[in-house]
C-alpha positions in Angstrom: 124.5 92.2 92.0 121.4 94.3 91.7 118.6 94.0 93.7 114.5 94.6 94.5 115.2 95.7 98.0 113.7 99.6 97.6 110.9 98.5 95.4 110.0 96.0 97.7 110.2 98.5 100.6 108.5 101.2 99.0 105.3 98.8 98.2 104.9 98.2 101.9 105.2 102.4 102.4 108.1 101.7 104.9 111.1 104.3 105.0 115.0 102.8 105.3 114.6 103.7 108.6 111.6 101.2 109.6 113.1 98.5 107.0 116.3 98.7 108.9 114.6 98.6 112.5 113.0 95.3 111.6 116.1 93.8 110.0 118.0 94.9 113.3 120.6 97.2 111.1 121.5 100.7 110.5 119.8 102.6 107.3 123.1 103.4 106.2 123.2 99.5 105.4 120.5 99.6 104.1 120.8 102.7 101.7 123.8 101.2 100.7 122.5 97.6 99.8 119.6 99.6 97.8 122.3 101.5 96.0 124.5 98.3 94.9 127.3 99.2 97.2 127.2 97.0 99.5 126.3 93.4 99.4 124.5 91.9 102.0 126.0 89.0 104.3 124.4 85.6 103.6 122.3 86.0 107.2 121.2 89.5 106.4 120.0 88.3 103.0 118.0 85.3 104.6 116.7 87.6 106.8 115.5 90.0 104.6 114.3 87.4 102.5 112.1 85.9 105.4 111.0 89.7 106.1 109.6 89.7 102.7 108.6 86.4 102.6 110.1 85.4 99.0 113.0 83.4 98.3 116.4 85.3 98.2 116.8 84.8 94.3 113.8 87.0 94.1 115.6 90.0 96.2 118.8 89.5 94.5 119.8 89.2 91.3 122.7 88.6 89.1 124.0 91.2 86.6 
């Protein structure tokens, strides 16, 4: 699954580190959900959907 998760971030100037304070994680996570290695649980991706404020299907996509 690839995603739109370090574009996204980077038009809002914030760093892993101030992405993952606001979704309550570590920026290992999210380094590794930027780099496809990790897939996000189905909360997570809500949540980072609602950060955002788009619909999850424009976050993530299917190969």
């Amino acid at each position: 699954m690839r995603n739109r998760l370090k574009v996204l971030r980077a038009e809002r100037d914030w760093s892993q580190g101030d992405l993952a304070e606001r979704l309550q994680v570590s920026r290992q996570s999210v380094n590794a959900i930027e780099t496809g290695k990790y897939n996000p649980s189905l909360p997570l991706a809500f949540r980072i959907a609602d950060l955002f404020g788009l619909p999850i299907e424009a976050i993530f996509l299917k190969d």
